[in-house]
N, C-alpha and C positions, 0 to 999 in steps of 0.2 A: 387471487385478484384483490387488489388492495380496495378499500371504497373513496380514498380521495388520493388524486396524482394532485400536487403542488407545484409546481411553473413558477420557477421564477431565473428571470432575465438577467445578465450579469455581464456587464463591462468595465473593468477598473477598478472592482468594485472592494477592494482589498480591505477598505479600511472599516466595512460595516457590514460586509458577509459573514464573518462567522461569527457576529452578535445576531444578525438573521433566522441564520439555521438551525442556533442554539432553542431558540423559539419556536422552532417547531417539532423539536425535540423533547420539548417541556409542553408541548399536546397533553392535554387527560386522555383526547382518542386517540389512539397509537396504530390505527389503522390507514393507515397513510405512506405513498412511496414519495421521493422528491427528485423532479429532472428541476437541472438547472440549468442553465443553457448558458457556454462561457461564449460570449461573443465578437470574440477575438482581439481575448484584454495580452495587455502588455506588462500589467505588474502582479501580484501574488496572485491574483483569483484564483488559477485553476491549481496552484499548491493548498490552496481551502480548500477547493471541492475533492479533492484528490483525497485530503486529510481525514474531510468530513466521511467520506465513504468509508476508507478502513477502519474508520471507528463506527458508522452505522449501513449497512447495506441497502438501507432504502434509499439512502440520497443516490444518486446518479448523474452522471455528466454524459450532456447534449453538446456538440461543438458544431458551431458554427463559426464564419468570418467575417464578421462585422458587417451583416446584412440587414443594424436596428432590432430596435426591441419588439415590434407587430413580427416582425419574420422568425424572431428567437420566441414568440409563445406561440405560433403557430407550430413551428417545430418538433417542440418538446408537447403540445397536445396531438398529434400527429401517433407520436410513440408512447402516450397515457396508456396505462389501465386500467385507472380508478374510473367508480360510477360516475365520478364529482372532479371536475377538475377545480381547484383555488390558487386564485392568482397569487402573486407576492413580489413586488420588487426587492430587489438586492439591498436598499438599506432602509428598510420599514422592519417591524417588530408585530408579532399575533402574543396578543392576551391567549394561557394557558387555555383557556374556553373557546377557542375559536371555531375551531374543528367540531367540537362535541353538538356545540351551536348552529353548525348547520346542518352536520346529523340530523338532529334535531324539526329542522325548519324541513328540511327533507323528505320528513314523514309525511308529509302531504302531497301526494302524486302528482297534483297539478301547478304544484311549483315548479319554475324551470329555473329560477335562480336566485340568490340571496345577499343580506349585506348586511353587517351592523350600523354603528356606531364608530366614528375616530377620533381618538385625542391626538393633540398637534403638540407636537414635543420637539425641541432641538437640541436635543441632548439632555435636555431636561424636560420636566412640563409644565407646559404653559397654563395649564387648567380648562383652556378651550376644547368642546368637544363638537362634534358634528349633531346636525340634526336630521329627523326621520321624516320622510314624507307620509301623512296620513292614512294612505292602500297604497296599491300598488304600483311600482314606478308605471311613468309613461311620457311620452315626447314630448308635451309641452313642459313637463318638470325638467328637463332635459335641456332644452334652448334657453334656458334661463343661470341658472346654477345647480350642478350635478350634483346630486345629492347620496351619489355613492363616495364621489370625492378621488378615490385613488385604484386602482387596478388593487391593488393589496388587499381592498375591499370586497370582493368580488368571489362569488363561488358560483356553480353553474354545471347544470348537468351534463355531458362531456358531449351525449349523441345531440343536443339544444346547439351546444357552439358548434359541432361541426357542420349544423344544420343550417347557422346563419352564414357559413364561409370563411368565420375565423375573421381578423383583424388585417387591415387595408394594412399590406407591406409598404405602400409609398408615402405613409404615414408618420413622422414621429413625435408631433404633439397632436394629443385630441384623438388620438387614435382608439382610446378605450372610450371617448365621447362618441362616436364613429357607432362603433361597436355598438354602445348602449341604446341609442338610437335604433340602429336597426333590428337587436333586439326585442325592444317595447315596439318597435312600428309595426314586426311581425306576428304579434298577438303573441308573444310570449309573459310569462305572469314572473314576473321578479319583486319580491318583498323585503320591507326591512327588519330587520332582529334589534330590539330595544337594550342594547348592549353595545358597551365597548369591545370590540374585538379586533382591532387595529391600534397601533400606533404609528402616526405618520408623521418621519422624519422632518421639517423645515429645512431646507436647505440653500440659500442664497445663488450658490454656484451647480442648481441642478439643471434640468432641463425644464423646470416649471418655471424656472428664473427668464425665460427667453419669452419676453410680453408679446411683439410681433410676430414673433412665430406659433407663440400660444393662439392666436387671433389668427392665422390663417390656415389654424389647423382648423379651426371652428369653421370657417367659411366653408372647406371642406364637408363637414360632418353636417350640416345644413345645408348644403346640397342632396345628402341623402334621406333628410327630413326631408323636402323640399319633393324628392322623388316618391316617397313615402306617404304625399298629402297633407305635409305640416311646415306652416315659416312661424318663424317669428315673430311676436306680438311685439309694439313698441314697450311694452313692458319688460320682457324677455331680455330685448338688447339693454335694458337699464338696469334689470338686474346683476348682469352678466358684466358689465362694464363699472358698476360698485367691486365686484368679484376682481377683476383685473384692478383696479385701486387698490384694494384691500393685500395683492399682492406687489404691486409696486413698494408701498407702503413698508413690507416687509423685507425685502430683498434689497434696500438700498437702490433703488432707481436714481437716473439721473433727476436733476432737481425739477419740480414742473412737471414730473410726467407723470406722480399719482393726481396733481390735479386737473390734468389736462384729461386723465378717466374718467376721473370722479364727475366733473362737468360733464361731461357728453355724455354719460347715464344720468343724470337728473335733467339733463334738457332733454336727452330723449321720450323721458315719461317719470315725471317728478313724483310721481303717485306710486310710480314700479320702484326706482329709486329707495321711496320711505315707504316701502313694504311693511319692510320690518325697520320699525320708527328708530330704535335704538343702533343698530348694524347702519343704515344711510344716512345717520347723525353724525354717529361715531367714525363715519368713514371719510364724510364732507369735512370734520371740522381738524381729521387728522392729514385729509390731504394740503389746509390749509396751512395748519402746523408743523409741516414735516418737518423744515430745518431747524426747529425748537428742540424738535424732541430728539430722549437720547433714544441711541440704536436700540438697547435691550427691550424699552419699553415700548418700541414700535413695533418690537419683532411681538411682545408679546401680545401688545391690545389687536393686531390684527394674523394671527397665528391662521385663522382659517374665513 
């Protein structure tokens, strides 16, 4: 029995799979099997996955047909046999340490799940990295700005997730927000690792790129806070709506629509907004600048 199964979701995904899997190949802990689950792509994928297996027997192929990516991790955790399941999308990257890392975090029985650190990289890096919350996650960290950042992030004891019911299929933005929520709402202990152990892709034409839809996946996942004993504070929504600027900003939105964010988190709590003084500054004065500035350097000053 392996000690971690690796998950990771895969549609289309031809052009950044087997820079993916190579990364997990380059684990220091080598005790790990990999389902990846082809979700009924149309171009090379499953000749990668196919590839990746005859040259390493731990990867293995989950087929599904295009029933999203909450239905394609449920899946392949379904058919796991590691202790530990860790998530992964199809075009993110794990620092060599990643695994060993939450080995590591592991060793303490009353953790039931873990997270580093991410740099934001699109093809290159940006030099931005994420931050840690002070102890341990919990929901109101959660209705504000997620501070695990990406499913890529994300490791978690297998018998914990099947405990919470796995990730909402009618979901396909927020759905790991979803998750994480009811995670923390159900007294589970999930902490951070003061380390890089992601790199997560930027991608203009991903599915984080779709703002309206990002936003009512969240209406979603705050319903389950909501069910759970938790709303959101007029802070929350301020900071979360910096968050959604911060990707406009990055992604090339039409003209007006990081400031039309940006405004509606600072009037909803100008105090939640300048949190963090530097981040609501820099976010105010870039949505006021957009059409000055050049693309690269939008992409980079607002990377996460």
């Amino acid at each position: 029995m392996p000690r971690f199964s690796i998950i990771v979701p895969a549609f289309n995904a031809a052009g950044t799979l087997a820079e993916t899997l190579e990364s997990f190949r380059a684990q220091t802990l080598a005790d790990w099997e990999c389902l990846i689950v082809d979700d009924g792509s149309t171009d090379a994928t499953g000749e990668i996955i196919a590839a990746a297996a005859r040259i390493d027997p731990r990867f293995r192929q989950v087929a599904r047909r295009g029933r999203g990516p909450s239905a394609a991790r449920n899946a392949a955790a379904a058919e796991a046999d590691g202790d530990f399941l860790a998530f992964c999308d199809a075009d993110d990257l794990w620092t060599p340490e990643k695994l060993a890392a939450c080995a590591e975090a592991f060793a303490d029985p009353g953790l039931d799940a873990c997270f580093g650190r991410v740099a934001f990289y699109d093809g290159e890096e940006t030099g931005t990295v994420s931050s840690l919350p002070a102890g341990p996650l919990e929901v109101g960290m959660l209705l504000g700005e997620n501070p695990v950042c990406t499913m890529s992030n994300l490791a978690v004891r297998r018998a914990v997730f099947r405990a919470t019911g796995g990730f909402d299929t009618r979901m396909v933005h927020n759905e790991d927000l979803e998750w994480l929520i009811r995670l923390a709402g159900t007294g589970h202990r999930a902490e951070g690792i003061d380390a890089v152990l992601v790199k997560y892709r930027n991608s203009p034409t991903g599915l984080s790129s779709e703002l309206a839809r990002m936003r009512a996946g969240r209406e979603a996942a705050l319903r389950s806070a909501a069910e759970l004993g938790f709303r959101p504070r007029r802070k929350d929504e301020a900071v979360h709506f910096r968050y959604l600027a911060r990707r406009a900003l990055r992604i090339d939105a039409p003209n007006g629509e990081a400031l039309r964010l940006a405004l509606r988190g600072f009037f909803a709590s100008p105090a939640g907004f300048l949190s963090e003084p530097r981040r609501g500054l820099l976010t105010l004065s870039g949505a006021l600048l957009a059409p000055l500035l050049p693309r690269r350097l939008r992409r980079s000053l607002f990377a996460s």
